[in-house]
N, CA, C and O atoms as a GROMACS GRO file, in nm:
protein
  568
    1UNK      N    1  -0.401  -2.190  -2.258
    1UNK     CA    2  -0.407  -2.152  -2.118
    1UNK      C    3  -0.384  -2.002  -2.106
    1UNK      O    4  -0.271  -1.972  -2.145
    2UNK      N    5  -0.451  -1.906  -2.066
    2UNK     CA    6  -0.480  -1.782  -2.032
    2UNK      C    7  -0.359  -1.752  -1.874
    2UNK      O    8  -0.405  -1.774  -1.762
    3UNK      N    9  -0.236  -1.710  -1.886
    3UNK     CA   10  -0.200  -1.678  -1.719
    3UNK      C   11  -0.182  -1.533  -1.738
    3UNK      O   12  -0.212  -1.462  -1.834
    4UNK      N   13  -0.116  -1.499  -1.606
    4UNK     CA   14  -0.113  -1.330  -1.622
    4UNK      C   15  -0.203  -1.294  -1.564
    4UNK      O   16  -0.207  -1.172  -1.552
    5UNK      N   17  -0.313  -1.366  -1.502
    5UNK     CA   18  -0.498  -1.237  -1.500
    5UNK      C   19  -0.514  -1.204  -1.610
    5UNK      O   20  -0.556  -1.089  -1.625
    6UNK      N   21  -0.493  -1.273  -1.713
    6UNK     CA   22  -0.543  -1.255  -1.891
    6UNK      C   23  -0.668  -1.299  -1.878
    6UNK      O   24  -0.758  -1.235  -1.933
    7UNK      N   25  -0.693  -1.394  -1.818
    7UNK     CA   26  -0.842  -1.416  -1.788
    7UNK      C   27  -0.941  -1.402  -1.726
    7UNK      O   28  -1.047  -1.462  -1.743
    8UNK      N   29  -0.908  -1.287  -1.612
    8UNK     CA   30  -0.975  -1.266  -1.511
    8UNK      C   31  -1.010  -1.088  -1.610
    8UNK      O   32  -1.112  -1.019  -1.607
    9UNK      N   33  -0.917  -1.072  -1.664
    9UNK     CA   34  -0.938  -0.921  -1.746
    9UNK      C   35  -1.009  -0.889  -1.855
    9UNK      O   36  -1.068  -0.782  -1.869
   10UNK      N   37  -1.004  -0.996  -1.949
   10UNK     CA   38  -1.085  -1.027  -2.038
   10UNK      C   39  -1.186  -1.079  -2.108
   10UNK      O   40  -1.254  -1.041  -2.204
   11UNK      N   41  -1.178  -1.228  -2.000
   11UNK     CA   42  -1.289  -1.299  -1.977
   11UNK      C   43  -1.354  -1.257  -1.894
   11UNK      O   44  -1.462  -1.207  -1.925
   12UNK      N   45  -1.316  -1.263  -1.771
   12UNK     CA   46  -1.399  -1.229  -1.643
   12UNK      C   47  -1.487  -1.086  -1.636
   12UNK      O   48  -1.602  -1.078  -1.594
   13UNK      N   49  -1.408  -0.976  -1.686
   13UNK     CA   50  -1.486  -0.854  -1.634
   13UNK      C   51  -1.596  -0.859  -1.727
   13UNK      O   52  -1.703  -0.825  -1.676
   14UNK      N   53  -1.603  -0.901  -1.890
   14UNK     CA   54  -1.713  -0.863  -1.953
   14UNK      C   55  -1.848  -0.976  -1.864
   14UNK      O   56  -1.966  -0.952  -1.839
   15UNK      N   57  -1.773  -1.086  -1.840
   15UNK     CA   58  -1.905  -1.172  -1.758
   15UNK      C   59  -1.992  -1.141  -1.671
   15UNK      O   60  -2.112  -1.162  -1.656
   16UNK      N   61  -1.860  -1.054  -1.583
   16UNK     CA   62  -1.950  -0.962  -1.458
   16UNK      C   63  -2.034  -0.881  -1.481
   16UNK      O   64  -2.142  -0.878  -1.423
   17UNK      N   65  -1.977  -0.761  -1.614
   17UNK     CA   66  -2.091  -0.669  -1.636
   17UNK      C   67  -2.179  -0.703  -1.689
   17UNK      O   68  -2.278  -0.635  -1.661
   18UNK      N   69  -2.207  -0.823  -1.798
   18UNK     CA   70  -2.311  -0.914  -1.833
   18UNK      C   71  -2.414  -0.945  -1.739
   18UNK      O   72  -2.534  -0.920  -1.755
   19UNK      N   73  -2.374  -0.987  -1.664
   19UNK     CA   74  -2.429  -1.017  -1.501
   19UNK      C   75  -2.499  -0.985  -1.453
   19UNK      O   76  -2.610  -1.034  -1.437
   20UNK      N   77  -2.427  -0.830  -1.391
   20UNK     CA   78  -2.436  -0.731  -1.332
   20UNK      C   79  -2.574  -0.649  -1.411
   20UNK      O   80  -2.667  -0.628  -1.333
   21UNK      N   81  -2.595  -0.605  -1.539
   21UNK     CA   82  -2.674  -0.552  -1.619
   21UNK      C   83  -2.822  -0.644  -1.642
   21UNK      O   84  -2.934  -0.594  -1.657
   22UNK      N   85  -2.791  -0.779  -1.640
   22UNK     CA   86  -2.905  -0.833  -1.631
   22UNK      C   87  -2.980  -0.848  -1.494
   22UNK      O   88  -3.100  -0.863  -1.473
   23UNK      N   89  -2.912  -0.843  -1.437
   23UNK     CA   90  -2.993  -0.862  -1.279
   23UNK      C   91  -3.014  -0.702  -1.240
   23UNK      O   92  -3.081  -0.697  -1.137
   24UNK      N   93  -2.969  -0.527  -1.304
   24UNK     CA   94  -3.000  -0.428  -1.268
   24UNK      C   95  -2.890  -0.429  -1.125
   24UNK      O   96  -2.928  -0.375  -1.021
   25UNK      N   97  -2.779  -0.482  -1.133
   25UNK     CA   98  -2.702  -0.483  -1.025
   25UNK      C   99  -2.565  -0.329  -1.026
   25UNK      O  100  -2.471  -0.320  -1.105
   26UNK      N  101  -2.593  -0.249  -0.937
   26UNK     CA  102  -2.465  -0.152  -0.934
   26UNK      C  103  -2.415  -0.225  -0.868
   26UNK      O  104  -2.456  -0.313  -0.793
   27UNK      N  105  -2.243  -0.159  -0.918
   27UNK     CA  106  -2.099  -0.252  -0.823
   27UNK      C  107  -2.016  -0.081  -0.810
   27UNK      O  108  -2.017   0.027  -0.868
   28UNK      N  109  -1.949  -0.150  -0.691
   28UNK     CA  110  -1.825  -0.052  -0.693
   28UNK      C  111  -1.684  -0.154  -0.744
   28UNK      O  112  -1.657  -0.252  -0.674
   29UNK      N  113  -1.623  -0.132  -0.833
   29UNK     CA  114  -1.503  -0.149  -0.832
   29UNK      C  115  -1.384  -0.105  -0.827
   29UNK      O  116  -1.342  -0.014  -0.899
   30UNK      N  117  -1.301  -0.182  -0.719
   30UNK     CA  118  -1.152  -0.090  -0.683
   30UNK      C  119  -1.090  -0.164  -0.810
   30UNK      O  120  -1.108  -0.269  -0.872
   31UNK      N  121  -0.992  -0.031  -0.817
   31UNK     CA  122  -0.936  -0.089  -0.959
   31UNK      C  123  -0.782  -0.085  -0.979
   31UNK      O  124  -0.745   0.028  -1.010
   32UNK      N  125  -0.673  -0.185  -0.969
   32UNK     CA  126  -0.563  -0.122  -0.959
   32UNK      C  127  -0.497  -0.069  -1.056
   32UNK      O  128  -0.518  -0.115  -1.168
   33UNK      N  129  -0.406   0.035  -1.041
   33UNK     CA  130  -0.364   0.113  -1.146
   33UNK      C  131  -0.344   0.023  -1.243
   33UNK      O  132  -0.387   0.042  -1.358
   34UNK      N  133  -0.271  -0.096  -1.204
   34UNK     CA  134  -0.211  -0.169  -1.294
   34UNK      C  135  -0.310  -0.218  -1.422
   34UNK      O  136  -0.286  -0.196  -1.540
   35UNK      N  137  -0.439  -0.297  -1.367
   35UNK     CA  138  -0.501  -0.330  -1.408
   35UNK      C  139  -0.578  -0.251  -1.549
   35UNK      O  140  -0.600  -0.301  -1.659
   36UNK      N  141  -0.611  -0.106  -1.501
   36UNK     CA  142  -0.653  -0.015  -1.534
   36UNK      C  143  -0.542   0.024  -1.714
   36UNK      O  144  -0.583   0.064  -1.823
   37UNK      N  145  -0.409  -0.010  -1.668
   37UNK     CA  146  -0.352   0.020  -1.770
   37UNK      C  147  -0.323  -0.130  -1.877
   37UNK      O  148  -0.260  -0.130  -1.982
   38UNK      N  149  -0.362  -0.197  -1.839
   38UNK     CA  150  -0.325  -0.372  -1.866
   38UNK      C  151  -0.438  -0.397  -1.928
   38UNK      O  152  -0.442  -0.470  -2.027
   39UNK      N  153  -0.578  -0.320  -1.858
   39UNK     CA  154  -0.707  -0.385  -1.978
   39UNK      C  155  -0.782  -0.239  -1.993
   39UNK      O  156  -0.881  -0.214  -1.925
   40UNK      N  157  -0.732  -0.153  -2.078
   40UNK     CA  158  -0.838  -0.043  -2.092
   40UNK      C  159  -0.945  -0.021  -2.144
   40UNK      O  160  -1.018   0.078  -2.135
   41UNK      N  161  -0.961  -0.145  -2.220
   41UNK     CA  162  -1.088  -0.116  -2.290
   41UNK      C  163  -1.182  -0.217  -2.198
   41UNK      O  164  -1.301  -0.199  -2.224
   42UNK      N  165  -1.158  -0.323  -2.096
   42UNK     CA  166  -1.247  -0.369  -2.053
   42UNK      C  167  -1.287  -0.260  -1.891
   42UNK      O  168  -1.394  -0.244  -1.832
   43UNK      N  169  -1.177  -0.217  -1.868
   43UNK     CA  170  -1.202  -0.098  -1.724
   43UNK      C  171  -1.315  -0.009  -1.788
   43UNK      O  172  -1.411   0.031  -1.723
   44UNK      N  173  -1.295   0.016  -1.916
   44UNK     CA  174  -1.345   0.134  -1.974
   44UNK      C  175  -1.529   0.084  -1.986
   44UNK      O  176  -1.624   0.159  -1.961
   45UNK      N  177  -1.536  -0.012  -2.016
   45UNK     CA  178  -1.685  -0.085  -2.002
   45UNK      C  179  -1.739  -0.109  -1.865
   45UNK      O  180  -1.860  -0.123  -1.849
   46UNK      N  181  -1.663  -0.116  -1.773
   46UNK     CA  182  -1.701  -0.135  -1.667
   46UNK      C  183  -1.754   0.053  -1.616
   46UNK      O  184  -1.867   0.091  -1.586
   47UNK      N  185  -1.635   0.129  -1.622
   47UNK     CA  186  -1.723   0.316  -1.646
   47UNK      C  187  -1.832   0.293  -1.655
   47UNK      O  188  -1.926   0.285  -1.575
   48UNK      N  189  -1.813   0.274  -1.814
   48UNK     CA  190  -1.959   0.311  -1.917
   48UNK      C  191  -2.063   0.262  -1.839
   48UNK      O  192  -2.171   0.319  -1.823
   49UNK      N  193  -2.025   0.144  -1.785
   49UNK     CA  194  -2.192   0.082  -1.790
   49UNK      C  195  -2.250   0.123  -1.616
   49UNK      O  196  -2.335   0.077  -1.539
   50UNK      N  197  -2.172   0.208  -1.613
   50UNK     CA  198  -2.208   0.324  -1.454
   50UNK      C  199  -2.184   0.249  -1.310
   50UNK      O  200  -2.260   0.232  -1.214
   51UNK      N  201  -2.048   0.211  -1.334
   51UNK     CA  202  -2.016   0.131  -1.181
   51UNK      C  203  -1.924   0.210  -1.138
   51UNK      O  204  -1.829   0.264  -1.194
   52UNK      N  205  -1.985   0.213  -0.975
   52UNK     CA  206  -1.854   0.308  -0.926
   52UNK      C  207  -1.734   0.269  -0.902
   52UNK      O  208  -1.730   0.177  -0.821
   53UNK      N  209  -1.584   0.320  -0.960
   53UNK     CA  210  -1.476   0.320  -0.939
   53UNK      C  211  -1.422   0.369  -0.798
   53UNK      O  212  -1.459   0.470  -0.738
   54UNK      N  213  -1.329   0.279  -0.758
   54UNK     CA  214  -1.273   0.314  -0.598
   54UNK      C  215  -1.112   0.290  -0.658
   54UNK      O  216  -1.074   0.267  -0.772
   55UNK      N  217  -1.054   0.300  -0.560
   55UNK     CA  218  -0.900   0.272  -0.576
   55UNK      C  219  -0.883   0.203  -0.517
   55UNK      O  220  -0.947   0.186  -0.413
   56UNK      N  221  -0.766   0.116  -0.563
   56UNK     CA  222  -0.722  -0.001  -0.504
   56UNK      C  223  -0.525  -0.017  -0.571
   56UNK      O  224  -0.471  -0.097  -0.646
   57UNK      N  225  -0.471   0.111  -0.489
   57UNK     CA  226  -0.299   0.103  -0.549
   57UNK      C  227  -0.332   0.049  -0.650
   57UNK      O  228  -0.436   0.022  -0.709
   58UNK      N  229  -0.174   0.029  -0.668
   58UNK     CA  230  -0.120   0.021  -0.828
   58UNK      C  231  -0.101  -0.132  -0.888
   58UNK      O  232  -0.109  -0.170  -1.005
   59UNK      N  233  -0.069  -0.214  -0.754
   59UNK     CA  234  -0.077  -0.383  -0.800
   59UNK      C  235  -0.062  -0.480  -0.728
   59UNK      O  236  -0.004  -0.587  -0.735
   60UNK      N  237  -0.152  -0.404  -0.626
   60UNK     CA  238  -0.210  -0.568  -0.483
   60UNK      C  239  -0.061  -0.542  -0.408
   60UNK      O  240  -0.006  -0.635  -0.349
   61UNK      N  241   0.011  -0.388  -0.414
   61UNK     CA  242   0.116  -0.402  -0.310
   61UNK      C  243   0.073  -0.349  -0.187
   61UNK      O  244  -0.008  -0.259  -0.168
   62UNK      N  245   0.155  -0.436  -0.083
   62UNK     CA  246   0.178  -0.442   0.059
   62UNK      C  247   0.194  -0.357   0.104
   62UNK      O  248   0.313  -0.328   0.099
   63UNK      N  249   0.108  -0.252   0.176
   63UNK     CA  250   0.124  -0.142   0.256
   63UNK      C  251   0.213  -0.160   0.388
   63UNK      O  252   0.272  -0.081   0.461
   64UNK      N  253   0.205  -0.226   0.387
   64UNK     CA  254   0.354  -0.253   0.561
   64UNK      C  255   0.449  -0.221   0.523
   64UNK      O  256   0.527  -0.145   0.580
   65UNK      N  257   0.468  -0.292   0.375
   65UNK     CA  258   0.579  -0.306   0.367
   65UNK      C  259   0.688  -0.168   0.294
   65UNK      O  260   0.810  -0.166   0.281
   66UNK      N  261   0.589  -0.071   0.261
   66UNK     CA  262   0.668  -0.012   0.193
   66UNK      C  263   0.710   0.138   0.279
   66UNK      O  264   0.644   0.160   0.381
   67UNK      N  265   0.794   0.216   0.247
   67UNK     CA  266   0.770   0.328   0.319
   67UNK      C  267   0.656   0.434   0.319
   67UNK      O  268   0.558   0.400   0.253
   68UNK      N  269   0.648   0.555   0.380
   68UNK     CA  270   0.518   0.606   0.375
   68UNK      C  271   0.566   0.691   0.243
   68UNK      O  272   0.474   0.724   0.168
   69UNK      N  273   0.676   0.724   0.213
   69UNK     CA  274   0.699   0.829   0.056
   69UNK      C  275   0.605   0.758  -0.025
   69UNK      O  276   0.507   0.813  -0.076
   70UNK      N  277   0.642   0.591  -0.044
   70UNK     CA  278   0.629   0.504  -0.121
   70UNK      C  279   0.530   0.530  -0.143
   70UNK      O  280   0.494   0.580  -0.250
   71UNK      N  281   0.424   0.488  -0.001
   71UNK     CA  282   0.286   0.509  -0.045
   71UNK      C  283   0.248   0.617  -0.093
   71UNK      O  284   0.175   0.608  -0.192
   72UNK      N  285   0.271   0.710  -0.058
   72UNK     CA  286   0.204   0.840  -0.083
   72UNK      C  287   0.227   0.818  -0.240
   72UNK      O  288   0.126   0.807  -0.310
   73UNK      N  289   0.340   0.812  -0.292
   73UNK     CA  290   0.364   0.804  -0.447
   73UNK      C  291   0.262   0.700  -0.513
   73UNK      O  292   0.180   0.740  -0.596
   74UNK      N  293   0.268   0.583  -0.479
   74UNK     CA  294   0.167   0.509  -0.499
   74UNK      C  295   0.027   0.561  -0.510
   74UNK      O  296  -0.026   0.546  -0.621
   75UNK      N  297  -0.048   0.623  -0.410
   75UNK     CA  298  -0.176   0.657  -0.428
   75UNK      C  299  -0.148   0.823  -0.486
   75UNK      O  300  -0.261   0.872  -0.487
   76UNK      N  301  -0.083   0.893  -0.516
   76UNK     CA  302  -0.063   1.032  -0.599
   76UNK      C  303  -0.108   0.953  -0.752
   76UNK      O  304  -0.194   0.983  -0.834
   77UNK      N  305  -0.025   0.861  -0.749
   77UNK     CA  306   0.008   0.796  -0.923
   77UNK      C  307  -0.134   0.723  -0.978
   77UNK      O  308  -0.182   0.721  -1.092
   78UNK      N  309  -0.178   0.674  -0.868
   78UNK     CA  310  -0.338   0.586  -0.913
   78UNK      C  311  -0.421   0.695  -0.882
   78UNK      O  312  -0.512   0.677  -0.963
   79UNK      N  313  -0.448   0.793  -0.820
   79UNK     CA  314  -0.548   0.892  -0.811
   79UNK      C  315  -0.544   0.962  -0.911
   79UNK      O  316  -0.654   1.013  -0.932
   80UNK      N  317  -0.433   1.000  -1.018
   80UNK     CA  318  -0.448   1.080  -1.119
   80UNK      C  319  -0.536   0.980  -1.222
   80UNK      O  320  -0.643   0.989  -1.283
   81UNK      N  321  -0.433   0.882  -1.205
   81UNK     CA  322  -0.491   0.810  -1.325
   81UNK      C  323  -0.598   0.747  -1.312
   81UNK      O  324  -0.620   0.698  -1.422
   82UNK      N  325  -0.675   0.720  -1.245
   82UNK     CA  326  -0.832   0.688  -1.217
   82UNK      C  327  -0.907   0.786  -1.209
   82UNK      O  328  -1.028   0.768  -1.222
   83UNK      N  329  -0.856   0.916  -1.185
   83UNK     CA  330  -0.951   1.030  -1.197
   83UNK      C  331  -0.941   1.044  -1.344
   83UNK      O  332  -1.050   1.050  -1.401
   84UNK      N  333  -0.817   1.052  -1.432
   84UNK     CA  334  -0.801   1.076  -1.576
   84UNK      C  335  -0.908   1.023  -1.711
   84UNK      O  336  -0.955   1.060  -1.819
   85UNK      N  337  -0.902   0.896  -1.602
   85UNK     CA  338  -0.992   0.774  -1.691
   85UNK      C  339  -1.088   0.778  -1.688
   85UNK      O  340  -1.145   0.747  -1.792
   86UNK      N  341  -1.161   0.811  -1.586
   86UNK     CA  342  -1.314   0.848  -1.494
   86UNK      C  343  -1.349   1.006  -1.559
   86UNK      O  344  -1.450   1.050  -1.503
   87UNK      N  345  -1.299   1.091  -1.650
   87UNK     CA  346  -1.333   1.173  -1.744
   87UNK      C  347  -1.351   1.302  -1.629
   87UNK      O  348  -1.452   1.372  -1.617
   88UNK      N  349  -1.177   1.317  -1.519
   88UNK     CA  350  -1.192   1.416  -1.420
   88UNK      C  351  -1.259   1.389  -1.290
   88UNK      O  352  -1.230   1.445  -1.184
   89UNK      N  353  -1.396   1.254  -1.316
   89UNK     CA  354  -1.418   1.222  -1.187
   89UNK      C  355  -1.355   1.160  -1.097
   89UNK      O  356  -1.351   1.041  -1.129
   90UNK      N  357  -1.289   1.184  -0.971
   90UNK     CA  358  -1.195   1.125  -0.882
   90UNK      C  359  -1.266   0.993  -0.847
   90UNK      O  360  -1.381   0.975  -0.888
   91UNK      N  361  -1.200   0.899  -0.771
   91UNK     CA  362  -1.256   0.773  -0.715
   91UNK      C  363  -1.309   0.823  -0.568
   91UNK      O  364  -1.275   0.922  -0.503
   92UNK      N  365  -1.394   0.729  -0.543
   92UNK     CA  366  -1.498   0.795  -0.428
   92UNK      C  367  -1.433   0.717  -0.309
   92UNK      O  368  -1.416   0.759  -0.194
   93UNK      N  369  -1.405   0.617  -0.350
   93UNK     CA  370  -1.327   0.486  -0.201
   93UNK      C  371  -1.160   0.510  -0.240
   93UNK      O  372  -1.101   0.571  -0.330
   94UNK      N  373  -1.119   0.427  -0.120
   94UNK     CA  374  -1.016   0.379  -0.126
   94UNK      C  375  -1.024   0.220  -0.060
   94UNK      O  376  -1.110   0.176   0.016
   95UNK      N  377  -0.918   0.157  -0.107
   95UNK     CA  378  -0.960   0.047  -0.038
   95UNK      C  379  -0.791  -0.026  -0.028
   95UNK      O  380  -0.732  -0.052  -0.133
   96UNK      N  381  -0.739  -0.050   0.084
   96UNK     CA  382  -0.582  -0.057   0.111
   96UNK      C  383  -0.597  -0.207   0.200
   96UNK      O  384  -0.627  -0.218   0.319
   97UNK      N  385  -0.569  -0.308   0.108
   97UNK     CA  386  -0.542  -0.453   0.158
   97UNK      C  387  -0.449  -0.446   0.304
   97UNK      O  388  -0.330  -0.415   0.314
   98UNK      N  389  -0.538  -0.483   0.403
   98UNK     CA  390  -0.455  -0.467   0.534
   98UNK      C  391  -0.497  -0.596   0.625
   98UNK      O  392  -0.597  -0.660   0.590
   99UNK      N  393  -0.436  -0.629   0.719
   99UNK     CA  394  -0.407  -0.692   0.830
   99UNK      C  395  -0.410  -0.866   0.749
   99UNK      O  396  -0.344  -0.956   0.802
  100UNK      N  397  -0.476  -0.888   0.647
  100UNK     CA  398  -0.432  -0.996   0.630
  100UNK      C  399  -0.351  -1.067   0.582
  100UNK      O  400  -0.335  -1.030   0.465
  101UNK      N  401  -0.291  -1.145   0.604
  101UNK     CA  402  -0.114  -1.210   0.584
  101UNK      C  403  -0.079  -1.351   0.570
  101UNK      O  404  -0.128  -1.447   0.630
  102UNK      N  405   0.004  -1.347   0.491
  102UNK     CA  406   0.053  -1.505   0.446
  102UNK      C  407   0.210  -1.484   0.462
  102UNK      O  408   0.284  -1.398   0.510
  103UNK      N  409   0.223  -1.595   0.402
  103UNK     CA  410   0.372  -1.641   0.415
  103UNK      C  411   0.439  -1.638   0.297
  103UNK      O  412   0.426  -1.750   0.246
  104UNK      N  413   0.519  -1.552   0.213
  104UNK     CA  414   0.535  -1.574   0.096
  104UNK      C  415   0.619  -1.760   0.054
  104UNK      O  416   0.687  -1.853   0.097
  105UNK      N  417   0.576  -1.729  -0.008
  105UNK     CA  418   0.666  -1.878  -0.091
  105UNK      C  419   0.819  -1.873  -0.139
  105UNK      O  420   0.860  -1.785  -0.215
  106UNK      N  421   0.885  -1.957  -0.097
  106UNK     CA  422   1.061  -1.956  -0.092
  106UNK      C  423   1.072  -2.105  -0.122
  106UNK      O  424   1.067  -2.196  -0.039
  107UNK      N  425   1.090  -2.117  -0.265
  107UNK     CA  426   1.132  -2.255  -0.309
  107UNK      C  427   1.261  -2.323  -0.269
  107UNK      O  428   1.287  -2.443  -0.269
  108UNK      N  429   1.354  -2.193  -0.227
  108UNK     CA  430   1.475  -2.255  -0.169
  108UNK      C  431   1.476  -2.260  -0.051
  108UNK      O  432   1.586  -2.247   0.003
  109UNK      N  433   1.386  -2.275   0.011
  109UNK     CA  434   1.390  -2.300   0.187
  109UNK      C  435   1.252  -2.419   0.168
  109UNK      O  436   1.157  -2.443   0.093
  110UNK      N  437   1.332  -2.477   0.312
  110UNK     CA  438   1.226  -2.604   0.347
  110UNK      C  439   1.060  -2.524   0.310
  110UNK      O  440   1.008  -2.414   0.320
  111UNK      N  441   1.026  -2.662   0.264
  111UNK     CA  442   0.858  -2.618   0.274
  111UNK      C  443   0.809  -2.561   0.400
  111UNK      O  444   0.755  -2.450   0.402
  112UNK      N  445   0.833  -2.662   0.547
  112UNK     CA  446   0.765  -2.660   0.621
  112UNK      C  447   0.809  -2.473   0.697
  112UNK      O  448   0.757  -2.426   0.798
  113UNK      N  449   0.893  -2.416   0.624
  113UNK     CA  450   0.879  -2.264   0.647
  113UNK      C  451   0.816  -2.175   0.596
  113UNK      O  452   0.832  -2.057   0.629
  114UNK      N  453   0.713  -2.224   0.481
  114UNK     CA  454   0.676  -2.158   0.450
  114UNK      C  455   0.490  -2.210   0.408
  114UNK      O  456   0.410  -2.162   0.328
  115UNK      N  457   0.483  -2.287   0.470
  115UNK     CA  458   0.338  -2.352   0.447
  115UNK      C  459   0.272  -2.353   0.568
  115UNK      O  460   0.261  -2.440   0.654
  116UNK      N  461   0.217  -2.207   0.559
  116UNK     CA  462   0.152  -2.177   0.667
  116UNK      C  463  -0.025  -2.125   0.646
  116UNK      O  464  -0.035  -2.050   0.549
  117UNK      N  465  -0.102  -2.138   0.686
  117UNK     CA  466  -0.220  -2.083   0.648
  117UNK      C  467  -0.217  -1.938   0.686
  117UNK      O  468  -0.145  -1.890   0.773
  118UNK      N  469  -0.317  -1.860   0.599
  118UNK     CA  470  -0.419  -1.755   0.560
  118UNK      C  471  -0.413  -1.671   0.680
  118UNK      O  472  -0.522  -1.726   0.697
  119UNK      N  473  -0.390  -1.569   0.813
  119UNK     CA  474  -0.371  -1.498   0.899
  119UNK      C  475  -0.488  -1.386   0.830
  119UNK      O  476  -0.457  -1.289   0.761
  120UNK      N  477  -0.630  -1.427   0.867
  120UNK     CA  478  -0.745  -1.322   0.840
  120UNK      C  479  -0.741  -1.206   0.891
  120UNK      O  480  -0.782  -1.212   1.006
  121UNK      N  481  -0.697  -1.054   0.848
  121UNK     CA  482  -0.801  -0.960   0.930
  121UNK      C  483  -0.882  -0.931   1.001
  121UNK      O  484  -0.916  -1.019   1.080
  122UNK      N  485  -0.947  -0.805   1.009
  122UNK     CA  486  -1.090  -0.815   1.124
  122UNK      C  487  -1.197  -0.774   1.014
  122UNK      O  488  -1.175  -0.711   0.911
  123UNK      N  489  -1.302  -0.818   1.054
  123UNK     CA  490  -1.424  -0.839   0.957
  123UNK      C  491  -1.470  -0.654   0.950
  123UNK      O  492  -1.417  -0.563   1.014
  124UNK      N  493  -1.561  -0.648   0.869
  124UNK     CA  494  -1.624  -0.556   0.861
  124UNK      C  495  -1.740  -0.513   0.796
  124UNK      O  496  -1.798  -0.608   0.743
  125UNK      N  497  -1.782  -0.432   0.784
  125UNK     CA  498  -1.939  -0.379   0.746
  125UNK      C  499  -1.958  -0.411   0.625
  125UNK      O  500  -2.076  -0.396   0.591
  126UNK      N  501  -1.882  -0.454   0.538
  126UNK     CA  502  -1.894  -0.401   0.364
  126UNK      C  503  -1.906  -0.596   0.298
  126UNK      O  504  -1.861  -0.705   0.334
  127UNK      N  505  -1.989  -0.546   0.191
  127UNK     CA  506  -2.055  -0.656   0.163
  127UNK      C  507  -1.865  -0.737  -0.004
  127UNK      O  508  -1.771  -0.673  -0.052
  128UNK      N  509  -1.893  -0.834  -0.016
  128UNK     CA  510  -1.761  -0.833  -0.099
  128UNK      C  511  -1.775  -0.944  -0.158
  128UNK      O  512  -1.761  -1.037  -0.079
  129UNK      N  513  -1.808  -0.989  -0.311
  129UNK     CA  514  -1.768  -1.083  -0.362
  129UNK      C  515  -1.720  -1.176  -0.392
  129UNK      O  516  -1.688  -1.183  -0.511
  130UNK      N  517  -1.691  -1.289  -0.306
  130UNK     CA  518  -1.602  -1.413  -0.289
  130UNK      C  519  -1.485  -1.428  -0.371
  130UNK      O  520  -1.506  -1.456  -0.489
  131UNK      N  521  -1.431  -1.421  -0.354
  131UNK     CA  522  -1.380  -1.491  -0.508
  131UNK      C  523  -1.288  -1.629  -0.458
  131UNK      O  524  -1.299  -1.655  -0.338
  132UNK      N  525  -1.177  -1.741  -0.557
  132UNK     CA  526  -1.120  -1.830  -0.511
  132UNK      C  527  -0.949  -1.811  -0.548
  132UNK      O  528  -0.897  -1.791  -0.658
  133UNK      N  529  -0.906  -1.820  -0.458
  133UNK     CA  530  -0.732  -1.791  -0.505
  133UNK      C  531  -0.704  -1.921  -0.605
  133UNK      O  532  -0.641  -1.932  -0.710
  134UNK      N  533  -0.788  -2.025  -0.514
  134UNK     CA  534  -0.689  -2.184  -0.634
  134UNK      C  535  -0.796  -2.135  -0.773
  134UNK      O  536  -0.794  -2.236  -0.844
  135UNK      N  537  -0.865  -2.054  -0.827
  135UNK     CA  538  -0.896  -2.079  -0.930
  135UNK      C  539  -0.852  -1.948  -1.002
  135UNK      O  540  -0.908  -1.922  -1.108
  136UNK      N  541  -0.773  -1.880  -0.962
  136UNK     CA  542  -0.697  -1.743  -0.995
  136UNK      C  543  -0.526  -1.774  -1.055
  136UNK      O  544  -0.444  -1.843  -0.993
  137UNK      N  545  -0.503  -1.716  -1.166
  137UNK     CA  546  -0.326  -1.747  -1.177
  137UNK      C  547  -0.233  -1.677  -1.136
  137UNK      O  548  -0.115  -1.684  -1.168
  138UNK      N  549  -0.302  -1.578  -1.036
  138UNK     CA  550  -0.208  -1.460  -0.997
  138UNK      C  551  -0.154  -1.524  -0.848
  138UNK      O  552  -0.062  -1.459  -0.798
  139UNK      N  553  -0.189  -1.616  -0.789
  139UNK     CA  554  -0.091  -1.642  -0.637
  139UNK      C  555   0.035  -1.706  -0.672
  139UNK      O  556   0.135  -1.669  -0.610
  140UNK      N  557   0.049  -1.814  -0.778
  140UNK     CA  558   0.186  -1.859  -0.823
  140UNK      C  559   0.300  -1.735  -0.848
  140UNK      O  560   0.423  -1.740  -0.840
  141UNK      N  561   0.249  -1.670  -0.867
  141UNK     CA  562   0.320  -1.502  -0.920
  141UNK      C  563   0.384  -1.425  -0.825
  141UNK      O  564   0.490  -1.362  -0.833
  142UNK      N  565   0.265  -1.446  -0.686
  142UNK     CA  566   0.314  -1.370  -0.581
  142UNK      C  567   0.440  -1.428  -0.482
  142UNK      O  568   0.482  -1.359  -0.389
   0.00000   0.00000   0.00000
């Protein structure tokens, strides 16, 4: 069993660019710092094979929640290092997970406080890849 996003990093990205190359498909991908340092040689194929890099913080953290130093440190720390990696080229997007909200999970409090559905955002212009949380190992985590 693959957890961690061991499989979404290793398995998954070479599939996409597989994919992606046979169908002549460009992607942008936001990339979080974290990620970036967790799979470098598969971020690094995703470069090569000429997809544009955006930013996406350092590891799916909560902009509400943190202070604005925070952030600022946060995107100082992933802008170097996605420009570093990108061979000086900076990231062209940014992309800052907002308005949509859940309930975190608290095993020591009643369920019924914390089993709440999905609180969507507002839609927008940009086209985005589905993906499925129940088939992801990163929400048990969160």
């Amino acid at each position: 069993m693959r957890e961690q996003g061991m499989f979404a990093g290793e398995v998954g990205t070479p599939r996409l660019i597989k994919l992606f190359k046979k169908y002549g498909i460009q992607t942008t991908w936001f990339i979080p710092g974290h990620s970036l340092e967790t799979f470098p040689k598969e971020m690094a194929a995703v470069r090569d094979a000429g997809h544009e890099i955006g930013l996406h913080g350092y590891s799916h953290e909560n902009p509400t929640a943190l202070s604005v130093q925070q952030q600022a440190d946060i995107l100082d720390y992933t802008y170097k290092l996605l420009t570093d990696f990108n061979n000086g080229i900076p990231p062209k997007a940014y992309f800052m997970r907002d308005e949509d909200r859940w309930t975190k999970i608290d095993y020591n409090a009643t369920a019924s406080t914390w089993m709440k559905p999905l609180i969507k955002g507002s839609e927008t212009g940009l086209v985005q890849i589905p993906g499925n949380w129940y088939l992801d190992d990163l929400p048990p985590m969160m």
